[in-house]
MIPA-439879 format. One record per atom (N, C-alpha, C, O, CB): x, y negated, z. Coordinates in steps of 0.05 Angstrom, whole numbers, plus 5000, padded with zeros to 4 digits. Each point is the difference from the previous one (the first is absolute). Last residue first. Glycine has a CB too. Layout:
// MIPA-439879
XYZ...
END
This chain:
// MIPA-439879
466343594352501750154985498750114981501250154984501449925048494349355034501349884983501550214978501149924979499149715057496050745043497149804978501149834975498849964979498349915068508250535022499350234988497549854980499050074979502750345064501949025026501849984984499350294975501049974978502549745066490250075025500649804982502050024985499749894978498649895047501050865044498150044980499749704973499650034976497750325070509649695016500350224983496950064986499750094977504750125055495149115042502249914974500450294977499549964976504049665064490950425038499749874982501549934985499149954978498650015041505550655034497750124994498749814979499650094977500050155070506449395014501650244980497850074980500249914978503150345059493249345038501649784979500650064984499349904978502249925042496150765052497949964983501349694979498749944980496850315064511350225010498450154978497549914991499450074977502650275040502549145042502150014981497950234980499249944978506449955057491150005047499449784982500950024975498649964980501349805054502350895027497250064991499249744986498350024982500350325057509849565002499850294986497449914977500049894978501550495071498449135027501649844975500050284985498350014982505349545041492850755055498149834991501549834968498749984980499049975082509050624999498150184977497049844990498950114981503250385045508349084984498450045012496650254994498850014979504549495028507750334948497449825013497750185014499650244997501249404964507850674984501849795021496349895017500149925023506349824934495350954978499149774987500849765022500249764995495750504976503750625049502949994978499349694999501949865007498950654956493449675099502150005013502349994978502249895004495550365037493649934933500349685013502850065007501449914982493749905042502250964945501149834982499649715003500549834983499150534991498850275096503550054983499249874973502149994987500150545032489849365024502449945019502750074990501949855002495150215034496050184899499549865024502049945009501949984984494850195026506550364912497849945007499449825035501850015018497550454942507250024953500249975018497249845009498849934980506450145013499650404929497450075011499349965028498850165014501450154954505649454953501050115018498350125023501250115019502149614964493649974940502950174989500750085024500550245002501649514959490249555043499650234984502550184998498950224996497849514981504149635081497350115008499950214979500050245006497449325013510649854977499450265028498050165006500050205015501949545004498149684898502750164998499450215030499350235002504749304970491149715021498450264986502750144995499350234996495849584977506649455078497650185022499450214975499350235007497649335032510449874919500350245031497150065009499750245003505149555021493849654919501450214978500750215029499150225007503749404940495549485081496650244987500850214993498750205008498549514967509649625050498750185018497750154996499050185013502749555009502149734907501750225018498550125020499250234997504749534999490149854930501549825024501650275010498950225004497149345016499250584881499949945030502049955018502250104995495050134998501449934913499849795004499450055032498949805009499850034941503050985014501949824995500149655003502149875002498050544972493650365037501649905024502249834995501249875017497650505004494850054910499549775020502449895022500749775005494350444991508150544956499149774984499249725014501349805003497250584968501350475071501649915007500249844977499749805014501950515019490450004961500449875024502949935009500249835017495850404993502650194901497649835003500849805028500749764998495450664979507150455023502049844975498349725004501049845016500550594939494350225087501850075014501149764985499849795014500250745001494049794945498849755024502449955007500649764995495050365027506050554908500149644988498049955028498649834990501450104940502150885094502949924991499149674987501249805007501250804978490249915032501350045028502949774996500649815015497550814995496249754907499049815020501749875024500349755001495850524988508250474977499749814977499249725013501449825007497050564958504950355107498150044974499949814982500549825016496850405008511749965041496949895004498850104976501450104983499349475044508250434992499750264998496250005004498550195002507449995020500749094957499750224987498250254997499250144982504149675025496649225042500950205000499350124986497550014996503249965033501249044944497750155014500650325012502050054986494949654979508349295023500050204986497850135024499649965024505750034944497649125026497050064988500250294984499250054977499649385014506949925096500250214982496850104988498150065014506850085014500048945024497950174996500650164966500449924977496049705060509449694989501050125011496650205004500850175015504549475001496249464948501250304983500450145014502150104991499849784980494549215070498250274984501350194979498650144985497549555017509449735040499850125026496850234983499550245001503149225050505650024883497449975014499150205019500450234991498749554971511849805012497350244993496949935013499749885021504350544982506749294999496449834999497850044989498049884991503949855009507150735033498849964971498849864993499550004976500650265022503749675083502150054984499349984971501049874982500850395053492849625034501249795007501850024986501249794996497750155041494450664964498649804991503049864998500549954977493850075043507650695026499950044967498749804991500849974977499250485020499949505095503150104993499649944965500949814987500250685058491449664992500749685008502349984984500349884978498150065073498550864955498849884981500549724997499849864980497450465025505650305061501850064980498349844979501349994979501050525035494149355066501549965002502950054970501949854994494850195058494850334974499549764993502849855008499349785009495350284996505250845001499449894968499449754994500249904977498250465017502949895098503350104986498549954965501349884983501750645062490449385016502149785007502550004982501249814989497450235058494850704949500149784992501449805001500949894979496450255023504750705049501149944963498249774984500949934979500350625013496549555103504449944996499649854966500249794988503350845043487849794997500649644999503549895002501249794995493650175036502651024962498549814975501449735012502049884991492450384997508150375074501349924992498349834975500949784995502750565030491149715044502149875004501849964976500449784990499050375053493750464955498349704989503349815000500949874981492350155051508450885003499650024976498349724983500049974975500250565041500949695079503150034989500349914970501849874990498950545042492649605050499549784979502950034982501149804991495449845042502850855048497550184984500149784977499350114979497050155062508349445026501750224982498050094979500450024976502950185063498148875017497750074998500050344976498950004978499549365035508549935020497250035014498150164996498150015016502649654987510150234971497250004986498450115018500050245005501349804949508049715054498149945003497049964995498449825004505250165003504050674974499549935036498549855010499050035022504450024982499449994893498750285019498150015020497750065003506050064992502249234943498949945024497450195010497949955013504049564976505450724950501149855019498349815014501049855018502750224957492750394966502050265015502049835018501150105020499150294936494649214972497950115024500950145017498650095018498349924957508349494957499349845025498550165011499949945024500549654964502850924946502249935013498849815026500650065023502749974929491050234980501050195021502249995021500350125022498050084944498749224956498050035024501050225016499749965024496149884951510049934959499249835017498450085021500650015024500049744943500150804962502550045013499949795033500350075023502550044919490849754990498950295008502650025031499750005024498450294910503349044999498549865025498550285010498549965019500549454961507750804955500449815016498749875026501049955022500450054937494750534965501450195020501149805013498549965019502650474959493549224954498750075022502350165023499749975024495650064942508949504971498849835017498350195022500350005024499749604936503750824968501849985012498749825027500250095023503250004932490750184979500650185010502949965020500350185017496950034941495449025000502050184999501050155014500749895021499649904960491549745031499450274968503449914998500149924977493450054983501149665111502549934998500850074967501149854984499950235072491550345001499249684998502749934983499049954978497949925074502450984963497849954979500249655004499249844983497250685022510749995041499950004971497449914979500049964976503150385039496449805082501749714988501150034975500649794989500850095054492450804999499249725003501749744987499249794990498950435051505150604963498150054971499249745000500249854981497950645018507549795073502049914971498849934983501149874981501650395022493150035076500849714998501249854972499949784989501050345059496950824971497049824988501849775009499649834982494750445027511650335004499049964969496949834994498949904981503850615011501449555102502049904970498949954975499949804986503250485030493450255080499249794983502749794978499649774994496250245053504850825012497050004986499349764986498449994982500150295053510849964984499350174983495949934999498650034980506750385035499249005044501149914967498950244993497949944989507049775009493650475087498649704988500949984971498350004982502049725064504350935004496850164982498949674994499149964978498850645056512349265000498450144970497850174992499750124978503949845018498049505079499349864991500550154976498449954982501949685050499250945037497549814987500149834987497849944990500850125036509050414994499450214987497049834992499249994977503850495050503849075023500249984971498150174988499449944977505249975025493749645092499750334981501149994982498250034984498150085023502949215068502050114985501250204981502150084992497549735037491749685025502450165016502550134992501350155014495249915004496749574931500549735030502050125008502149895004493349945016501150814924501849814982500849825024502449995006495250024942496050555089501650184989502749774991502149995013493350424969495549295013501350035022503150085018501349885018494250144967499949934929500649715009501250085030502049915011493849774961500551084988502549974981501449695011502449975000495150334952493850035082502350165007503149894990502149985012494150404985494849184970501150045027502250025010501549825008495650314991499450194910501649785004501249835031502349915005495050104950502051115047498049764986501749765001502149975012493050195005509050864970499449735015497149784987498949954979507250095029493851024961501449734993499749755018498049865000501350314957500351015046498349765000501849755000502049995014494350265011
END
């Protein structure tokens, strides 16, 4: 049976190399995925992947709250994307909306694959922080309180943030 996230914070506070590598073995690759989809390069996403792990392991000890292991690190590797975007706006002067991916999954049905395409489309005109609540909500499948807590806010602002969300993507899917 597999530590829980709990266990593993706990465990790590106390010096586990062995927990802080089931933390990275359970969660890496969805971080890696999360920040490769906002960032869409593969070196950037591993960097701030590499990043987030590095600051969550060094502040282990203080995380309040263990069972929240997994909303926590999201909001590292946002910071860490919003941060490599700054970085790259300031070098490239790239635009902060290139960074939404309008690829659909493969392995979906036809229908399934153009909503899918359709809505990350829309999202392209959306405000950074919109793009993360449907990046965490839909891909990463995070929800209520762990996904106030990635999102850095509150769970009433949460629930605002989505009925806002909600109108704008349907306005923006009207345009399309």
């Amino acid at each position: 049976m597999e530590p829980s996230d709990t266990e593993l914070v706990i465990q790590a506070g106390q010096g586990s190399q062995q927990a802080l590598a089931g933390i990275y073995d359970r969660y890496s690759d969805r971080v890696y995925s999360f920040c490769l989809s906002r960032l869409r390069n593969p070196e950037q996403a591993a960097d701030a992947t590499q990043d987030t792990f590095v600051r969550a392991m060094s502040g282990i000890g203080n995380l309040r709250r263990p069972e929240r292991l997994r909303s926590w690190l999201f909001a590292i590797a946002r910071n860490r994307i919003l941060d490599t975007v700054k970085d790259r706006d300031r070098l490239e002067g790239s635009e902060v909306g290139e960074m939404v991916s309008t690829a659909a999954d493969p392995d979906t049905d036809l229908l399934r694959a153009e909503s899918a395409a359709l809505l990350w489309e829309a999202a392209g005109s959306l405000q950074e922080r919109d793009r993360d609540l449907l990046e965490l909500e839909l891909r990463e499948g995070l929800s209520g309180q762990d996904l106030a807590d990635a999102l850095e806010v509150t769970t009433p602002h949460l629930h605002t943030m989505q009925s806002r969300l909600r109108d704008r993507v349907e306005k923006a899917l009207g345009g399309l």
